[in-house]
C-alpha positions in Angstrom: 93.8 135.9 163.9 90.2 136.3 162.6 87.8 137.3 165.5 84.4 135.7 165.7 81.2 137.8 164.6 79.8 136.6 168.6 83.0 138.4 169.7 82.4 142.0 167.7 78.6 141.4 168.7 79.1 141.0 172.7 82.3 143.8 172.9 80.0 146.5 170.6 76.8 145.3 173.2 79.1 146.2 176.3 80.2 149.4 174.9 77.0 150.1 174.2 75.3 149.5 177.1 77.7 151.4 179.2 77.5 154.5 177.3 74.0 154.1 177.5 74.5 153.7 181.5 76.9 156.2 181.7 73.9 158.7 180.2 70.5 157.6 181.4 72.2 156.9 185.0 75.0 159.9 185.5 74.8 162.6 182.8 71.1 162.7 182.8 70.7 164.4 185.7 73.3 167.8 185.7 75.1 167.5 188.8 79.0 168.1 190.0 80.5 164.4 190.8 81.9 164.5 194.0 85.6 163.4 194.6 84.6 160.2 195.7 81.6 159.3 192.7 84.3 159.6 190.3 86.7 158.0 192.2 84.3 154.4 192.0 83.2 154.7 188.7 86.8 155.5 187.4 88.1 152.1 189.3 84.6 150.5 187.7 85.4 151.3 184.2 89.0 150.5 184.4 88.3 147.1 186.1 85.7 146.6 183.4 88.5 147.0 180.6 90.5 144.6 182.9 88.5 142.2 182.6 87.5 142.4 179.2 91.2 142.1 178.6 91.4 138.9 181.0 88.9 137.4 178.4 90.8 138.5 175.5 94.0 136.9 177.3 91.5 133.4 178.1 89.4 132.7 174.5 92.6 134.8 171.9 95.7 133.4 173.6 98.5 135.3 175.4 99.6 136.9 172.2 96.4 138.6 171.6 96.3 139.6 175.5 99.5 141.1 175.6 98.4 143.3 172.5 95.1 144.7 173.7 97.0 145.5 177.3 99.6 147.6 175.4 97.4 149.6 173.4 95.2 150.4 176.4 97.9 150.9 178.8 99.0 153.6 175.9 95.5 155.0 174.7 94.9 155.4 178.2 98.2 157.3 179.1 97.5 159.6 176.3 93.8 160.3 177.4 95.3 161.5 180.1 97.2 163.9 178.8 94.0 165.2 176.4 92.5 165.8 179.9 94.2 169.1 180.2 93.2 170.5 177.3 89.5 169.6 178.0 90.3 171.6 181.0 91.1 174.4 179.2 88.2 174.4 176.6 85.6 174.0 179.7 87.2 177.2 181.7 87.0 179.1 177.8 83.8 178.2 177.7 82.9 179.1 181.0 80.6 175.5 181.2 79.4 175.5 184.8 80.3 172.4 186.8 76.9 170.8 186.9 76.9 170.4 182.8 80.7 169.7 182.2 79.8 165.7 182.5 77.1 166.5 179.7 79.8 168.2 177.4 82.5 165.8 178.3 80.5 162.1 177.2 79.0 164.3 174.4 82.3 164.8 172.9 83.3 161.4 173.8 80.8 159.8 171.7 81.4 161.7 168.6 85.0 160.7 169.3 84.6 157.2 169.3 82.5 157.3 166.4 84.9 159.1 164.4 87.6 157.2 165.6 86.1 153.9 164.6 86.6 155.3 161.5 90.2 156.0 161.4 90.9 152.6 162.8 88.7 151.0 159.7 90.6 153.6 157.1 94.0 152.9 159.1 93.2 148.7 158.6 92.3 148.9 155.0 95.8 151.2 154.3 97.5 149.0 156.6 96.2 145.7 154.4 96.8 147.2 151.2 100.0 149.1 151.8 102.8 147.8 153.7 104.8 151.3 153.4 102.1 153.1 155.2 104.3 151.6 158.8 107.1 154.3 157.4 104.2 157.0 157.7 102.6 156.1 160.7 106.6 156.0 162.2 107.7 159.1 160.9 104.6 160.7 162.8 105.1 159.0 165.6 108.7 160.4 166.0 107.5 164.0 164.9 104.9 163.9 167.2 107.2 163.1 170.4 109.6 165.9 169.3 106.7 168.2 169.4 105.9 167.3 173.3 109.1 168.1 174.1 109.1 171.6 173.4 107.8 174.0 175.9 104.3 174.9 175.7 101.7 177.1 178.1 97.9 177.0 178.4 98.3 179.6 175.7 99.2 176.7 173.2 96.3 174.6 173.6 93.8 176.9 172.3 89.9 175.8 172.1 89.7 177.6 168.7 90.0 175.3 166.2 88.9 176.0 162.7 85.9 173.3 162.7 84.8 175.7 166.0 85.3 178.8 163.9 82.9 177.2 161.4 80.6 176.5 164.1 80.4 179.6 165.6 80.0 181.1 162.3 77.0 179.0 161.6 75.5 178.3 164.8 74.2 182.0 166.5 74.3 180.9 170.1 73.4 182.5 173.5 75.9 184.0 175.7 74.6 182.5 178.9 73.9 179.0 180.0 70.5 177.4 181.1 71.6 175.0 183.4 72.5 171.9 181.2 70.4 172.8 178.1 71.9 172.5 174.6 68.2 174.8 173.8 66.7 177.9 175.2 63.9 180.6 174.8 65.2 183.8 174.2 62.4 186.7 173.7 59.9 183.8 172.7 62.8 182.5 170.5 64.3 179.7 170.4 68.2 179.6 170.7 71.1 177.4 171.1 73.3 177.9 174.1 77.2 178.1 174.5 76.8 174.3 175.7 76.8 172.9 171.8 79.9 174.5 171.0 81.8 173.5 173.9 80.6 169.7 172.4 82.2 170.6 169.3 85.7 171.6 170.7 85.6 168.7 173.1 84.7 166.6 170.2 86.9 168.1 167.7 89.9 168.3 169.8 90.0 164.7 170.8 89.6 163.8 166.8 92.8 165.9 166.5 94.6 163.9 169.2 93.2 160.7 167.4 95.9 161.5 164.7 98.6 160.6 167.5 96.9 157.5 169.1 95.7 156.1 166.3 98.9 155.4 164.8 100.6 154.4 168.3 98.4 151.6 168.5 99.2 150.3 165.2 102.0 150.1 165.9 101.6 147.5 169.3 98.9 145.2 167.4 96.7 145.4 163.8 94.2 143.6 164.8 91.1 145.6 164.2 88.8 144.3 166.9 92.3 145.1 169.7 92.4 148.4 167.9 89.0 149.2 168.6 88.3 147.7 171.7 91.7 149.0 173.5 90.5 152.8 171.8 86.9 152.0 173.1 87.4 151.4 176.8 90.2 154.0 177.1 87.5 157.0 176.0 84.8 155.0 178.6 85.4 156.7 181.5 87.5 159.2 180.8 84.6 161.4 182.0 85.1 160.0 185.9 88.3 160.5 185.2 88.4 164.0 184.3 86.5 164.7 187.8 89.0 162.9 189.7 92.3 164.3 188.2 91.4 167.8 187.8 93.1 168.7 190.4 96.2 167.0 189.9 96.8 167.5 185.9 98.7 170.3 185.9 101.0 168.1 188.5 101.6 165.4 186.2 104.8 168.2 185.2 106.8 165.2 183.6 104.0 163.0 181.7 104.5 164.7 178.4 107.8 163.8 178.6 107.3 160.1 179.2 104.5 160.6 176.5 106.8 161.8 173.8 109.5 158.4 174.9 106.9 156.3 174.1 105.7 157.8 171.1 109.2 157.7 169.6 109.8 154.1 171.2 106.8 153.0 169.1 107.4 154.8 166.4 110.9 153.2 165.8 108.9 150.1 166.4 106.9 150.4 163.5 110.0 151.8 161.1 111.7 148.8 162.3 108.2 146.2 160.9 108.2 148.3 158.0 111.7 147.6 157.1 111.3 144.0 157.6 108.3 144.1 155.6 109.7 146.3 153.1 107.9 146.7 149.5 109.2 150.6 149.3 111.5 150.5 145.8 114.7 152.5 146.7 115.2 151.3 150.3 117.5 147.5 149.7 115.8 147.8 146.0 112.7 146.7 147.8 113.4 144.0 149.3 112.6 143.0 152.9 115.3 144.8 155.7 117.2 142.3 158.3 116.3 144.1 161.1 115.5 143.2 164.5 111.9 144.0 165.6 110.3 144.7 168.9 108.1 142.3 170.4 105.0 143.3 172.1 105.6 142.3 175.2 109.0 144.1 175.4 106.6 147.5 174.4 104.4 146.9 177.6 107.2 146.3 179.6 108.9 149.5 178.7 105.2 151.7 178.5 104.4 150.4 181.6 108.2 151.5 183.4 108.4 154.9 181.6 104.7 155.7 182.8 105.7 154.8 186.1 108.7 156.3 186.5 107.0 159.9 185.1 104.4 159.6 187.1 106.5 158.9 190.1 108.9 161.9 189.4 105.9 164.0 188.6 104.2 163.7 192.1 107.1 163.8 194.2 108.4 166.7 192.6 107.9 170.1 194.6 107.9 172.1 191.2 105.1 169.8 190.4 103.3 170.8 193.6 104.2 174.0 193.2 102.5 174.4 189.5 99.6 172.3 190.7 98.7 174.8 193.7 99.5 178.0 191.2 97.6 176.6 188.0 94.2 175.6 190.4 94.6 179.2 192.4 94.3 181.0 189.6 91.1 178.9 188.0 89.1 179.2 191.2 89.7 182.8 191.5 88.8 182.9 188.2 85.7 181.1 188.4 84.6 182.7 191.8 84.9 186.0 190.0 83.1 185.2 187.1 79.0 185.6 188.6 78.3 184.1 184.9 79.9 180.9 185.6 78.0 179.1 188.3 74.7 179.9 189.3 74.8 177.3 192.3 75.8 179.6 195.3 76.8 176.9 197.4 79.3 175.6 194.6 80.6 179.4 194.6 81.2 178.7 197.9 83.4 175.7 197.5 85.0 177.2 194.8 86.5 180.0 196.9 87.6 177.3 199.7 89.7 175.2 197.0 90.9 178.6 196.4 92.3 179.2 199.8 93.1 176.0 200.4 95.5 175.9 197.5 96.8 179.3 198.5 97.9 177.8 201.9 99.8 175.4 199.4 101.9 177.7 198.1 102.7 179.6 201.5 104.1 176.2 202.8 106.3 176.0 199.3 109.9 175.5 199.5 111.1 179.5 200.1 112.3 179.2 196.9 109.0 178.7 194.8 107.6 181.3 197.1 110.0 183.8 196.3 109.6 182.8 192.4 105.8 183.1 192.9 105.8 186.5 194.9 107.7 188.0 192.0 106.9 186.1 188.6 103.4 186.3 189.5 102.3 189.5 189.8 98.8 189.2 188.1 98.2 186.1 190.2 98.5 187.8 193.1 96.4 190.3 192.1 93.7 187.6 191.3 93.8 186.7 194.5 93.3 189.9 196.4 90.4 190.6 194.4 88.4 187.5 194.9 89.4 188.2 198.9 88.1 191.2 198.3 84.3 189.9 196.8 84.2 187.0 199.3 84.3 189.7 202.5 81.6 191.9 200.3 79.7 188.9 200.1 79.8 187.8 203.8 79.1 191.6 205.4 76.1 191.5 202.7 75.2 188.5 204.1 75.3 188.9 207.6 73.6 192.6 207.5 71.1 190.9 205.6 71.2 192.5 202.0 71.0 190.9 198.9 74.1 189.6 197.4 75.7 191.5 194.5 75.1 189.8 191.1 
């Protein structure tokens, strides 16, 4: 179906304006969102691509509705997932909290933008070449056989070889100035750590784009769905970030729900390109007689699998047991770390989620306890150290010296 010019005019106008919003009204000023801030805005912008599917389902037709709910119910799952690894490239970086929204819709932008060009690439191959379905299958399936394996923090690293380039090009500082990507050094102007922790944000998610981009081909090829569904998924994925940061490394069963819908898709679209075969030695080239998957059966069975993951995920003590572990060990980290935040008071609340996730763990199941106690040795050592500081901190305090820095 050929969408009208009015259409791409008002959707591009919307996802302008509310990056635009999201900047001159949120990012603008450096501050930590609280718990609750992200919670609104995160409902907002989902509500917002809600709707703007409700409009698709009203003036394109049911067909068209269905499509643009699948590939956001999917882009969306898989942002998700990319959150962790954002996590990980904001603790390498040491970003404090007050500029991580800066760095996050930094390299969301340059994601969308770069993405926008994948889809238009993906379209034209698409149009042109009916066997590129095999290829976008066959990494489909590759890709979910990948999430299954076992992987650490370790395995997401934030060096990448376009930040290697970077960092060989641009000579940064090694210390923050608040939310600047600019700073005097010795009458000198230099560029902080901020603009490289853009670039891996930035980079990464391009990376992950060679995953989503495909899946989403493979639920509709309509450009303007494509784009729109890959638009509203990155809006807000900043609020988001905020509000699940304590809960990602929960989520202890997502990348396995990930990787069945990957593969689900991915026989989906071997299945369309074997009924639109061209390819000469599969049937001589002819057209398969296979059976394909409609896209409503793909919400359906995105929509159960994410549930069901999610579900098991949350209700799963190992999951609450890796949740309280993983955030223990970043908050000592960061409390530890007198280069990472500045804000005292933030110190502050930074050793409280500490303790407070510590209590977590001694009301664990004895046997996670046990596991913990002897598995996690430099944990624990973490731990006492950052105890430690924090008594230092409040004698010095109290006796009226200055605090150690």
């Amino acid at each position: 179906m050929t969408v009208p010019a009015l259409a791409w005019a008002c959707a591009l106008a919307l996802i302008a304006g509310l990056l635009l919003f999201d900047f001159f009204f949120h990012v603008r000023t450096a501050h930590t969102p609280s718990l609750t801030e992200a919670a609104v805005w995160s409902a907002a912008y989902v509500g917002i691509a809600v709707l703007f599917g409700f409009a698709v389902w009203v003036f394109g037709g049911p067909t068209m509705g269905v499509e643009y709910f699948a590939g956001y119910i999917t882009e969306k799952a898989l942002s998700v997932d990319n959150l962790f690894v954002f996590l990980i490239i904001l603790t390498t970086f040491r970003v404090p909290g007050a500029a991580q929204q800066k760095v996050l819709l930094a390299g969301i932008v340059f994601s969308l933008v770069v993405r926008t060009g994948f889809i238009f690439v993906g379209a034209t191959l698409i149009n042109r070449f009916a066997w590129v379905f095999y290829v976008f299958g066959a990494a489909l399936l590759i890709t979910a056989g990948n999430m299954l394996k076992p992987e650490s923090e370790d395995s997401h690293s934030a060096d990448t070889v376009v930040l290697r380039v970077a960092r060989r090009l641009l000579h940064t500082t090694d210390s923050y100035d608040g939310d600047k990507l600019v700073t005097v050094v010795d009458g000198r102007r230099r560029l902080t750590p901020m603009l490289l922790a853009m670039i891996a944000i930035g980079g990464t998610d391009v990376l992950f784009a060679l995953d989503s981009i495909p899946a989403i081909f493979g639920l509709t090829q309509n450009v303007f769905l494509v784009f729109t569904a890959t638009a509203f998924s990155l809006l807000g994925l900043r609020q988001l970030f905020f509000l699940l940061e304590g809960l990602l490394d929960r989520l202890i069963y997502l990348g396995f729900g990930l990787a069945a819908i990957l593969a689900f898709i991915g026989v989906k679209l071997v299945l369309h390109a074997l009924h639109h075969n061209t390819v000469p030695f599969i049937n001589h080239g002819d057209p398969v007689p296979v059976t394909e998957i409609s896209t409503a059966t793909s919400l359906g069975v995105i929509v159960v699998v994410l549930l069901v993951t999610v579900a098991a995920s949350l209700l799963s003590p190992a999951g609450r047991a890796q949740t309280a572990v993983a955030g223990a060990r970043r908050h000592a980290t960061r409390y530890l770390d007198l280069g990472y935040e500045a804000d005292q008071t933030l110190r502050e609340r930074t050793y409280a989620k500490m303790t407070a996730e510590e209590n977590t763990i001694a009301a664990l199941p004895r046997k996670y306890t046990r596991r913990i106690r002897e598995g996690e040795a430099e944990l624990i050592a973490l731990l006492e150290r950052a105890h430690i500081v924090h008594a230092d901190r409040v004698a010095r305090t109290e006796a009226g010296l200055p605090l150690r820095m």
